[in-house]
Residue, then its C-alpha position, 0 to 999 in steps of 0.5 A: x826931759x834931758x838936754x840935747x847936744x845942742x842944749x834943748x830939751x829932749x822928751x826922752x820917752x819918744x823915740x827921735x826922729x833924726x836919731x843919733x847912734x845912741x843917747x844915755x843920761x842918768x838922773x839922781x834919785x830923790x834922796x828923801x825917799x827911802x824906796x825908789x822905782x822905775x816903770x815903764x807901760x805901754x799903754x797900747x798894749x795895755x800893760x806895765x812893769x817895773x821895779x822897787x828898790x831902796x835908794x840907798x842901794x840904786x841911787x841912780x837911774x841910767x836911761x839909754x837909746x841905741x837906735x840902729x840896734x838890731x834894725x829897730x831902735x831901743x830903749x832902755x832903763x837901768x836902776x845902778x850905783x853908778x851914774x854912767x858907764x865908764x872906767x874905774x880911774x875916771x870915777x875914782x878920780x871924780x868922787x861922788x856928784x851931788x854928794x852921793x856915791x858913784x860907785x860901791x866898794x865890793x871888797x876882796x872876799x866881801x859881799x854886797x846884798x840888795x834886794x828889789x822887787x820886780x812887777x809885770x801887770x796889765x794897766x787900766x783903761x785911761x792909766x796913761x802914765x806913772x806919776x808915783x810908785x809905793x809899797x804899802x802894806x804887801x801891796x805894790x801901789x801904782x798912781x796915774x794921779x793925773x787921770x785918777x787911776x791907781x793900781x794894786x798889786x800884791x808884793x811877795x815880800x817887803x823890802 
């Protein structure tokens, strides 16, 4: 959920019925896990993907719309270092934002490296949401806690 222009809460999963041109938030990461995630499922189709990552890394999540994108709306979910996309002065200026960084220095002749772990599965019947992701013993842990469901997927490497 996420406040509309007119201060009302938007279910940010569904598509809107009068929609604008497009609509982005961004939301802080829990700052007591040391791995994060982010997932989508389409339960019609029956599948789920997503990615883990470490926090001190993507701090946090962007989610964007753009409606009359090639003639059909999309969406999208974004893992960053920066909560939005604007220019360098502005975030410079603004400093970190709940205390956390809003962007990471790549100095000249530097290097940055972060690794991430990407999975694509089908879900099982009644999994309807992600409540939790984990990764636990080169095991990918996905939770439907809600309709009980809990899905495993074998990790190639840790994080």
């Amino acid at each position: 959920m996420a406040p509309g222009a007119d201060g009302k809460p938007i279910d940010m999963t569904q598509f809107p019925d009068n929609p604008p041109q497009g609509d982005e938030f961004a939301t802080l990461l829990d700052p007591t896990r040391a791995l994060e995630w982010v997932a989508a499922i389409n339960t019609e189709q029956g599948m789920i993907y997503g990615y883990v990552f470490r926090r001190e890394d993507y701090p946090w999540i962007q989610f964007w719309g753009d409606y009359p994108s090639l003639d059909r709306p999309v969406k999208g979910i974004e893992f960053l270092s920066q909560p939005y996309d604007i220019n360098k002065q502005v975030v410079l200026d603004a400093g970190p934002l709940f205390g956390t960084p809003t962007f990471r220095w790549l100095r000249a002749k530097g290097k940055l490296e972060s690794h991430f772990l990407f999975y694509y599965a089908r879900i099982p019947a009644g999994f309807k949401k992600v409540d939790d992701v984990r990764l636990e013993n080169k095991q990918i842990i996905i939770e439907d806690r809600a309709n009980n469901k809990t899905l495993r997927l074998a990790a190639s490497r840790g994080l």
